[in-house]
C-alpha distance (Angstrom), angle and dihedral (degrees) to the residues before:
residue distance angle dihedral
X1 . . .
X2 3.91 . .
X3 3.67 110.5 .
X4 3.68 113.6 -134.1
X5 3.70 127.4 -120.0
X6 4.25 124.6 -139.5
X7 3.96 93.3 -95.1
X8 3.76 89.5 46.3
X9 3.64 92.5 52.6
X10 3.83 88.7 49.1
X11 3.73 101.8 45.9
X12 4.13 89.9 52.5
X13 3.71 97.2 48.9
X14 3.70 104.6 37.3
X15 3.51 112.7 106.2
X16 3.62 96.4 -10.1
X17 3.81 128.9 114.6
X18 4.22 114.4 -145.5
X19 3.50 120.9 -172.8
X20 4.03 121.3 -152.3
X21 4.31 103.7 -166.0
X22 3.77 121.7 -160.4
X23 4.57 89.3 -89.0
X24 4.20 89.0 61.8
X25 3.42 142.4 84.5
X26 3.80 118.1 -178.3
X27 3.50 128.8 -155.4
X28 3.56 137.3 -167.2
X29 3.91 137.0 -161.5
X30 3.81 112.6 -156.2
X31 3.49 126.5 -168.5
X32 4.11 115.9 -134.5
X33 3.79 87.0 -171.2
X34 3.79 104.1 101.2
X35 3.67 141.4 138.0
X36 4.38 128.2 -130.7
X37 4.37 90.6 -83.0
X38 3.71 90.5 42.4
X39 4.16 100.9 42.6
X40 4.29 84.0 48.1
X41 3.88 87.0 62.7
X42 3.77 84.6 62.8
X43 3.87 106.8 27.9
X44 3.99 101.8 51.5
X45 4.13 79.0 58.1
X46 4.39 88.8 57.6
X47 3.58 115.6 97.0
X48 4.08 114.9 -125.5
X49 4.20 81.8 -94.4
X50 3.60 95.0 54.4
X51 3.83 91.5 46.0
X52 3.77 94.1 52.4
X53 3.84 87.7 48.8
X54 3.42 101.3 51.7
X55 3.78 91.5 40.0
X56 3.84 86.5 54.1
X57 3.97 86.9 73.3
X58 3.68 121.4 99.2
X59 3.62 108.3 -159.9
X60 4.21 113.1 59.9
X61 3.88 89.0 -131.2
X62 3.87 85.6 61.0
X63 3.83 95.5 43.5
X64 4.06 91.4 49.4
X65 3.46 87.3 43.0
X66 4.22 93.2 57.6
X67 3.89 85.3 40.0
X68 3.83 90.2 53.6
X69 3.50 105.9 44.6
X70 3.98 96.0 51.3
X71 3.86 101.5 28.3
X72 3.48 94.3 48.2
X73 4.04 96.4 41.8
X74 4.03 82.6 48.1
X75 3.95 87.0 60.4
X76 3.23 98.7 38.4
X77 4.44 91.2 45.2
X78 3.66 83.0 57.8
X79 3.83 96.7 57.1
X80 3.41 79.9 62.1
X81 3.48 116.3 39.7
X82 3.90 108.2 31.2
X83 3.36 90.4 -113.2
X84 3.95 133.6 123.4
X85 3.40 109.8 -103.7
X86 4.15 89.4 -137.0
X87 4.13 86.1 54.0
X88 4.07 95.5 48.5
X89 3.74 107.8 114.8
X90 3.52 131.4 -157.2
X91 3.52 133.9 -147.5
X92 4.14 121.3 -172.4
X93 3.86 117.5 -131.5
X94 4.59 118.2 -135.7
X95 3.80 87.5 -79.6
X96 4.02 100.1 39.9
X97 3.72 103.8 -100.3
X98 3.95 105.0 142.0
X99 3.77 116.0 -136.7
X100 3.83 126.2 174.4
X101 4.06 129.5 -83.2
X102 3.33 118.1 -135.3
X103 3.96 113.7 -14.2
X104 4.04 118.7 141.2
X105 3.65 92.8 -127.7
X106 3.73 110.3 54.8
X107 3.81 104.6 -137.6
X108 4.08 126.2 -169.1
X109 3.57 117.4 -146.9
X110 3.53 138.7 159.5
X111 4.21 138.4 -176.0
X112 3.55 144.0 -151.2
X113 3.68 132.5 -179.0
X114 4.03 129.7 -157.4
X115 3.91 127.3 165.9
X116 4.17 108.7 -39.9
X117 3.77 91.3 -15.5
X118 3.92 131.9 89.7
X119 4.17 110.2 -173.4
X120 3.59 115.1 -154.3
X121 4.28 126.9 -166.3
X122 3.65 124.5 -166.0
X123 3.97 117.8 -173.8
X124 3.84 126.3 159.4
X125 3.95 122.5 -149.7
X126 3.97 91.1 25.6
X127 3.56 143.9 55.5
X128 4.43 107.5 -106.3
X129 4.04 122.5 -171.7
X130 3.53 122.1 -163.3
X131 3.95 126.2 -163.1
X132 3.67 128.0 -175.0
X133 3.84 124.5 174.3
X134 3.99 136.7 174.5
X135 3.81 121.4 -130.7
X136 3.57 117.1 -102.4
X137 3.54 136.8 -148.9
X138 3.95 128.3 -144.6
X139 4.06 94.4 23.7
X140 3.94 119.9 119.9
X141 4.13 96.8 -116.6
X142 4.05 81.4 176.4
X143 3.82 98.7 52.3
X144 3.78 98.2 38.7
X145 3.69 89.2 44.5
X146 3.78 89.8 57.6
X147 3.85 94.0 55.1
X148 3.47 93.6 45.4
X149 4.18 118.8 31.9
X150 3.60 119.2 52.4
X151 3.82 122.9 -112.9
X152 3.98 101.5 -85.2
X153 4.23 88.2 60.2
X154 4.34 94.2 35.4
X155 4.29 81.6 51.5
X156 3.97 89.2 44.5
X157 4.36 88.3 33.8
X158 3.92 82.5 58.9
X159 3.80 96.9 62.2
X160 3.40 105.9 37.9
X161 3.67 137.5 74.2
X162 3.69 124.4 -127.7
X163 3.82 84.8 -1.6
X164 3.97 94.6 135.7
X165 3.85 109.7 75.8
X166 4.14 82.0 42.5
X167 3.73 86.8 61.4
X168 3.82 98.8 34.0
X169 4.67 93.6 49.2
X170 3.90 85.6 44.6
X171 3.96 93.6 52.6
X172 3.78 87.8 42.3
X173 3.66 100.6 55.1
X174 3.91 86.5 42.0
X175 3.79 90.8 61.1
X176 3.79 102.0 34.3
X177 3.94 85.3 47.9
X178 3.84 84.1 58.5
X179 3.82 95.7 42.9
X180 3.87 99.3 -132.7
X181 3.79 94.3 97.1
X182 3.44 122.1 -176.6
X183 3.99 90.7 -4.9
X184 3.65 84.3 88.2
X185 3.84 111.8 72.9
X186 4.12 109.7 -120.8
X187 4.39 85.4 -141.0
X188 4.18 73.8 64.5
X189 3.78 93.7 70.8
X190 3.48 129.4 56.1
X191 4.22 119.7 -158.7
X192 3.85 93.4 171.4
X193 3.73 93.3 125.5
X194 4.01 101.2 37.3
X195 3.85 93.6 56.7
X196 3.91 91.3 39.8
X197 4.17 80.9 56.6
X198 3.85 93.5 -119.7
X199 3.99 95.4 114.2
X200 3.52 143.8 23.0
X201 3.49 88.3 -172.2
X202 3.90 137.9 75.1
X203 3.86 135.7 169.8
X204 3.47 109.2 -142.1
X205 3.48 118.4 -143.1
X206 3.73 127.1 -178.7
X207 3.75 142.1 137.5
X208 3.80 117.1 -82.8
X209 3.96 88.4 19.6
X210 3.50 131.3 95.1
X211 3.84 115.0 -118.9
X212 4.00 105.5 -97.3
X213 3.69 142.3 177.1
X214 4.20 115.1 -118.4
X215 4.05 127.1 -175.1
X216 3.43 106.4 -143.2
X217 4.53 122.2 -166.0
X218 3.38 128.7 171.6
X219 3.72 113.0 -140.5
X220 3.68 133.5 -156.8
X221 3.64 114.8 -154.7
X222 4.01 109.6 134.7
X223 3.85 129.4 28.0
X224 3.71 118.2 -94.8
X225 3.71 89.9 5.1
X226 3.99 118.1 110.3
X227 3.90 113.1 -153.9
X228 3.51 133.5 178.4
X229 3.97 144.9 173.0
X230 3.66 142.0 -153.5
X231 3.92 135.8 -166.1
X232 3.63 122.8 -177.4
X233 3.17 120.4 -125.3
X234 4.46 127.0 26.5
X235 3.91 118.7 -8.2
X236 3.81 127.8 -70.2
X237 3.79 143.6 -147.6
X238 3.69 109.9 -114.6
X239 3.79 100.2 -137.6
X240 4.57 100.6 -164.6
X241 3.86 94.3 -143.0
X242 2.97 125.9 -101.8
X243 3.65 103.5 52.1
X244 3.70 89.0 -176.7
């Protein structure tokens, strides 16, 4: 999947009115590789408290990351609201999952960034979470995998290769669907079955949480990247944006 760059971003949402219905999920692959004209298309767009945060970063990667991830989810909010992308506003649920103030059509979204890449989800009539992350070398999948998965994904961790960021983007979209994050332990939810292609499915169950359904895909968009998505609530139709 082609990544898309700040004036490609602009050019398909100006002007242009897209509609996400209760069947679709729609993702988006953003690029956070940009030069000075390109990262204006998505800074004049920041409010002053996105500036300061993404001017807070040291590293450039890090700041064009920031810049990325809410510039271009302003832009591409707009397509679908009506709305300016400058005049969006954003409100942050108990757990710090943003959602938008104020729009007529209540839209779910949800982003993740990794390396050059910033993935965006947009759902309506149920919460979505996204997760995209680049392979790594020189970290201890094994060790980190014990402290964090339960004993059904370490066993199934232990005979597969590259098997760890496919367990660790499925458990993030799972909890950032849910907007509790990281509140809810990762040993708390078990993916066994959806990355061994028997389900799509799970019923998550853990303290302080109501029992509830989550669809659960594993995308492949990028080279050494594993990415994954999650809506609660029945099956969707991934929709790679754009359509056209």
């Amino acid at each position: 999947m082609l990544a898309l760059s700040p004036g490609q971003v602009r050019e398909i949402t100006f002007n242009r009115t897209r509609k996400c219905d209760a069947r679709h999920l729609h993702v988006w692959l953003l690029s956070a590789r940009m030069n000075a004209a390109e990262r204006d298309i998505y800074q004049r767009v920041l409010s002053g408290d996105e500036r300061a945060r993404s001017d807070q970063y040291v590293f450039e990667i890090d700041r064009a990351r920031s810049i990325t991830a809410r510039g271009g989810l302003r832009w591409l909010l707009s397509s679908y609201t009506g709305v300016p992308p400058h005049a969006l506003v954003f409100e942050e649920g108990d757990y710090g999952k943003p959602s938008v103030r104020g729009t007529s059509i209540h839209h779910e979204f949800n982003v993740s960034h990794s390396g050059d890449y910033i993935l965006i989800g947009i759902t309506t009539g149920a919460q979505c979470g996204v997760d995209i992350e680049g392979s790594r070398a020189h970290i201890s999948e094994q060790s980190i995998g014990e402290s964090f998965f339960c004993p059904r994904e370490i066993q199934w961790l232990r005979q597969t290769e590259k098997g760890f960021f496919r367990l660790w983007t499925i458990k993030e979209a799972i909890l950032k669907a849910v907007g509790h994050g990281l509140s809810i332990p990762l040993s708390d939810v078990d993916v066994t079955d959806i990355v061994e292609g028997r389900a799509s499915m799970i019923s998550l169950k853990v303290s302080g949480l109501a029992s509830q359904p989550l669809w659960l895909q594993e995308l492949k968009l990028v080279d050494d990247y594993a990415t994954a998505v999650a809506v609660v609530g029945a099956a969707r139709e991934i929709r790679l944006m754009p359509e056209d």
